[in-house]
C-alpha positions as protocol buffer text, in pm:
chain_id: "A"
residue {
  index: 1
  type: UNK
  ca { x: -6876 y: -5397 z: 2904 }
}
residue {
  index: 2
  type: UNK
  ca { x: -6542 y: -5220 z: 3050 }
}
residue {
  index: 3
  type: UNK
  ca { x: -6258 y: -5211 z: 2821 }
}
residue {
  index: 4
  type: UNK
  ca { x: -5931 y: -5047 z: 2830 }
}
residue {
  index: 5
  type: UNK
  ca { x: -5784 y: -5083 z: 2484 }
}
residue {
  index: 6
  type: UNK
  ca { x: -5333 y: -4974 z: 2475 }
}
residue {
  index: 7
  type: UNK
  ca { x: -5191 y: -4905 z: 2153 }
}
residue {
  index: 8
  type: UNK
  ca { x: -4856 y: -4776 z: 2049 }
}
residue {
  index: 9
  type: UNK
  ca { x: -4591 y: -5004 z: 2197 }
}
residue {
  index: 10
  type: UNK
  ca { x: -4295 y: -5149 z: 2045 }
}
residue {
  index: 11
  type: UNK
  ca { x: -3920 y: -5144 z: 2028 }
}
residue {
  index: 12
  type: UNK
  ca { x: -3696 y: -4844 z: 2046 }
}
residue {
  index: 13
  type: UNK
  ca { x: -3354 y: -4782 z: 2134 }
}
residue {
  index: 14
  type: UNK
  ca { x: -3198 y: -4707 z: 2405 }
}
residue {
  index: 15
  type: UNK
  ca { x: -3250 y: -4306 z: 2430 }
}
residue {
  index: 16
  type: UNK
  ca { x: -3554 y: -4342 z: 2241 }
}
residue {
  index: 17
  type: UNK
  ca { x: -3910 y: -4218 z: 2296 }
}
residue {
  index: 18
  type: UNK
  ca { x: -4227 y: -4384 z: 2252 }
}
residue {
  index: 19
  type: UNK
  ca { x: -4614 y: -4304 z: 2385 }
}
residue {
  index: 20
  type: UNK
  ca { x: -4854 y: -4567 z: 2471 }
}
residue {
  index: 21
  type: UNK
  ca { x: -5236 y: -4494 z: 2419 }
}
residue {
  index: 22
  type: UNK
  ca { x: -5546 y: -4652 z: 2606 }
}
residue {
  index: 23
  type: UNK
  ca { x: -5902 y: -4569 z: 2559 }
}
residue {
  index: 24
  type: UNK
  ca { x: -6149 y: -4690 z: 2782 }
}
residue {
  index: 25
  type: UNK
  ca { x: -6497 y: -4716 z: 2760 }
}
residue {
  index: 26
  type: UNK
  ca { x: -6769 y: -4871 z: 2988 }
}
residue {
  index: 27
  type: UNK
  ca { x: -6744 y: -4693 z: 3341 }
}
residue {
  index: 28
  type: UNK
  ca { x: -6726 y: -4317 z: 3421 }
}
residue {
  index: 29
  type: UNK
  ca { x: -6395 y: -4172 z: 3262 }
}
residue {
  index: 30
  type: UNK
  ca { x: -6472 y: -3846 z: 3478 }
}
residue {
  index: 31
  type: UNK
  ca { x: -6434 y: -4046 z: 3780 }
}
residue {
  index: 32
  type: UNK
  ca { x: -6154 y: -4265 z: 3754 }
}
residue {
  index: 33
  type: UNK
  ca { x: -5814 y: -4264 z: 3823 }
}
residue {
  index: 34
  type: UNK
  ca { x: -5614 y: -4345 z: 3472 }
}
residue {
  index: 35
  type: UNK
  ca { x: -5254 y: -4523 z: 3538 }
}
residue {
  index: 36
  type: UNK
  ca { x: -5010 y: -4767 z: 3424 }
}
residue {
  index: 37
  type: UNK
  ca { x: -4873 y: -5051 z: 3576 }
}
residue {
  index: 38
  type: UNK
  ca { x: -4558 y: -5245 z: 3412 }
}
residue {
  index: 39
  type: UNK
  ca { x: -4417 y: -5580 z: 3453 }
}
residue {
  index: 40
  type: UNK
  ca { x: -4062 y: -5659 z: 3354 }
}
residue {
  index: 41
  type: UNK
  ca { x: -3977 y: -6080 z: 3297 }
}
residue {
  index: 42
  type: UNK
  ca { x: -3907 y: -6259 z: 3632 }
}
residue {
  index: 43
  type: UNK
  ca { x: -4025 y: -5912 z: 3777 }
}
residue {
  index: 44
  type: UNK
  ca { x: -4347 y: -5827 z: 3992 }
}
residue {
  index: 45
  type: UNK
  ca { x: -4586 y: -5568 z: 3842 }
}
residue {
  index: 46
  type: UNK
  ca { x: -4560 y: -5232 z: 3965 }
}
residue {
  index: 47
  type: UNK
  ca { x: -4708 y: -4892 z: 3955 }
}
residue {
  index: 48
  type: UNK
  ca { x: -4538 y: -4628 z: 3667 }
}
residue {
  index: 49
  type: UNK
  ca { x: -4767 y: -4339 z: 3651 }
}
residue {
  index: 50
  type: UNK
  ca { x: -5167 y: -4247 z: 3763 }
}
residue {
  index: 51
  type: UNK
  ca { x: -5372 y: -3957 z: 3654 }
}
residue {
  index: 52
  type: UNK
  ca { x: -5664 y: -3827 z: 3866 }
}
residue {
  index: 53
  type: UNK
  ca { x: -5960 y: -3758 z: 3825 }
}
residue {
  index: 54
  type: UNK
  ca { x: -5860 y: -3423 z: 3944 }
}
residue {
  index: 55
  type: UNK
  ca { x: -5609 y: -3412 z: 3707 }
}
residue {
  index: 56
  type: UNK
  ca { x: -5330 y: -3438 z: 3957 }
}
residue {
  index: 57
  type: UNK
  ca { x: -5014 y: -3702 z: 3889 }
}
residue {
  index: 58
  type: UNK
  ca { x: -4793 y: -3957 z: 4050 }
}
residue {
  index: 59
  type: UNK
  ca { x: -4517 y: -4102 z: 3902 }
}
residue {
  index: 60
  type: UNK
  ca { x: -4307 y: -4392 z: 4014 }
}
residue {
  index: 61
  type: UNK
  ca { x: -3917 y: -4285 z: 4110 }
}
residue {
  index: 62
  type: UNK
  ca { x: -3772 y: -4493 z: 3847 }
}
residue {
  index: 63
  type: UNK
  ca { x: -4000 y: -4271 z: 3599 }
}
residue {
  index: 64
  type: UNK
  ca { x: -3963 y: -3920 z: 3738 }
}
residue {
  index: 65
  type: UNK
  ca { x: -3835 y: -3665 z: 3467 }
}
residue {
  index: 66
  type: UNK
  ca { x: -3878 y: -3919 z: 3173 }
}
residue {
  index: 67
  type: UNK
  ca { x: -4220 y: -4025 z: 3171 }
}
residue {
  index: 68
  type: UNK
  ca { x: -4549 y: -3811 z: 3084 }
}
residue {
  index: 69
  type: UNK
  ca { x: -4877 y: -3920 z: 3208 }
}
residue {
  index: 70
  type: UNK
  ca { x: -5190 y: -3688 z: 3035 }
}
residue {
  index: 71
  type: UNK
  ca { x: -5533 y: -3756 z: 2936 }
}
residue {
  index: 72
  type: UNK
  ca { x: -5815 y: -3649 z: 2690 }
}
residue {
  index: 73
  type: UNK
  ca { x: -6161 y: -3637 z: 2821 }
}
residue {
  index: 74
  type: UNK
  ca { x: -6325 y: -3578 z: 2525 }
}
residue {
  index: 75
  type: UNK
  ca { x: -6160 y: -3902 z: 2382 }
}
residue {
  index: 76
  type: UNK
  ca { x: -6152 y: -4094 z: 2702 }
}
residue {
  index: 77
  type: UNK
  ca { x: -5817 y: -4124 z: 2616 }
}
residue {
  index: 78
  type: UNK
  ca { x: -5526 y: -4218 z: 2893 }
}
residue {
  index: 79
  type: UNK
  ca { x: -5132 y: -4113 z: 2708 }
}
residue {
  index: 80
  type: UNK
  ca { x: -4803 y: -4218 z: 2870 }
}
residue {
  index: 81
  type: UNK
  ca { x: -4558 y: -4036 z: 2676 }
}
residue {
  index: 82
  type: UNK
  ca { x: -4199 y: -4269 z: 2769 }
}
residue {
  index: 83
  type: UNK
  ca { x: -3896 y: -4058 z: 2692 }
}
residue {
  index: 84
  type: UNK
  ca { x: -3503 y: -4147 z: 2689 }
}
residue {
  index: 85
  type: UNK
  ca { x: -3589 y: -4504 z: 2753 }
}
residue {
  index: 86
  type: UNK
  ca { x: -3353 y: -4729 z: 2932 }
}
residue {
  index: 87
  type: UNK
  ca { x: -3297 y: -5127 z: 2910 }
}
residue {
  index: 88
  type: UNK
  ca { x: -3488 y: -5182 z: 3260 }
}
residue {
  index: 89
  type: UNK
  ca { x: -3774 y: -5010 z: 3128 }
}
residue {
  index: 90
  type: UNK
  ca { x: -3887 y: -5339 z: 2923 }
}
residue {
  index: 91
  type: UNK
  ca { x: -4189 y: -5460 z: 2990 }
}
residue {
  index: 92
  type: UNK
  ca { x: -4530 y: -5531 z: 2934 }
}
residue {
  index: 93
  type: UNK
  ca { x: -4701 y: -5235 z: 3025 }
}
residue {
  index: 94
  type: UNK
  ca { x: -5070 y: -5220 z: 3158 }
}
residue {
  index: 95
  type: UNK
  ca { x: -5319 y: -4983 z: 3164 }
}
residue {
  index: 96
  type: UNK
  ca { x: -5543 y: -4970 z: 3445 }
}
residue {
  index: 97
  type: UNK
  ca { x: -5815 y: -4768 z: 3600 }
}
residue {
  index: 98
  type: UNK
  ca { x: -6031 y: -4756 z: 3937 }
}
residue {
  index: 99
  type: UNK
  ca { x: -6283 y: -4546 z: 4118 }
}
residue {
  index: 100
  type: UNK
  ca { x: -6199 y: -4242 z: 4234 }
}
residue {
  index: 101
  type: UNK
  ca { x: -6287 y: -4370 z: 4560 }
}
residue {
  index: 102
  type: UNK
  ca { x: -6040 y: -4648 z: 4559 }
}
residue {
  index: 103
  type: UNK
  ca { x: -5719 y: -4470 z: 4420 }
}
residue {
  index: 104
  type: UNK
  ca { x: -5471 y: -4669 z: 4211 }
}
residue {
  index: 105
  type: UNK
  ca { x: -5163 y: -4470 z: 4436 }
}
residue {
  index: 106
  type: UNK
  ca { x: -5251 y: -4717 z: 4701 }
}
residue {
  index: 107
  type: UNK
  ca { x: -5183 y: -5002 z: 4485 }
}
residue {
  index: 108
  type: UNK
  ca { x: -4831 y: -4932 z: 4393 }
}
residue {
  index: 109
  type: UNK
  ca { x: -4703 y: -5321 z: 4389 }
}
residue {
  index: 110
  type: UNK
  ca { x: -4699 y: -5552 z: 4342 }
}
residue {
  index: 111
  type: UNK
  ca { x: -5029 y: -5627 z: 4222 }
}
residue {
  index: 112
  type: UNK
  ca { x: -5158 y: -5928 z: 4003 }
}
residue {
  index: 113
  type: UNK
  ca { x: -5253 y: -5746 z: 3701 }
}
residue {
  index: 114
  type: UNK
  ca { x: -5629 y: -5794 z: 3611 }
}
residue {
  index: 115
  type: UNK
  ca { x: -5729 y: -5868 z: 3990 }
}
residue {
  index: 116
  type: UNK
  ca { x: -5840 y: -5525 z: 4118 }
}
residue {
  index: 117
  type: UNK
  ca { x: -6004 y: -5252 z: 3900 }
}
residue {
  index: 118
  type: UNK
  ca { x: -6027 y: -5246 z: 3553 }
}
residue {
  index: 119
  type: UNK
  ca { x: -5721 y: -5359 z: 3335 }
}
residue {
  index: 120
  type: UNK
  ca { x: -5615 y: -5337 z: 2957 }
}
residue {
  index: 121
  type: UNK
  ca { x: -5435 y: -5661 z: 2780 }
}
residue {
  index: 122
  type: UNK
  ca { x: -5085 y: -5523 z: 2835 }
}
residue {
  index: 123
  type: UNK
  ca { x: -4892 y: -5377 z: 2527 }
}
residue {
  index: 124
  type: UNK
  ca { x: -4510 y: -5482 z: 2530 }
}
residue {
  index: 125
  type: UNK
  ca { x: -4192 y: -5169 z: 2538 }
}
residue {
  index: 126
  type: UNK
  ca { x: -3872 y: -5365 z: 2463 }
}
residue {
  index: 127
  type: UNK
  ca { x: -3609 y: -5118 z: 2474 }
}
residue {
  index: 128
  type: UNK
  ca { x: -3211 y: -5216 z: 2339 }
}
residue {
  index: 129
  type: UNK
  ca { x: -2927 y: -5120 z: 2200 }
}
């Protein structure tokens, strides 16, 4: 059985940091692509960060320079580390995977969440003042 399992979000200030967690187990870590989707209220979901197989990145523009995407192998473990956190970055956030083969940087949004590839059940960021 697949399952991506987040952990770690939450509220935080605005300026604040926070790092979301998901482990996956049931398909071929090595393999994948690791990334997170997010979907803001009355918004569509879309693409915030992948991880490669390869180990290479992508992050989305409204990310760039304030989030970090890594991963541990050895814990099939997928981080997002969020830092100085703005309003517009509320939302539930998603962690998804795919093949290799069938790279999550061509599904940048909006997607349905849970339609293509492997999702997690979304962990919610609120970020305020």
């Amino acid at each position: 059985e697949v399952q991506l399992v987040e952990s770690g979000g939450g509220w935080v200030q605005t300026g604040g940091s926070l790092r979301l967690s998901c482990t996956a187990s049931g398909f071929s870590f090595d393999d994948s692509d690791m990334g997170w989707y997010r979907q803001a209220p009355g918004s569509e979901c879309e693409l915030v960060s992948v991880i490669s197989s390869d180990g290479s990145t992508w992050y989305g523009d409204s990310v760039k320079g304030r989030f970090h995407i890594s991963q541990d192998k050895s814990k099939n473990t997928v981080y997002l580390q969020m830092y100085s956190l703005k309003p517009e970055d509320t939302a539930v956030y998603y962690c998804a995977a795919d093949s290799s083969s069938n790279p999550l940087v061509r599904r940048p949004g909006p997607v349905v969440p849970g339609v293509v590839g492997y999702w997690g059940q979304g962990t919610q960021v609120t970020v305020s003042s």
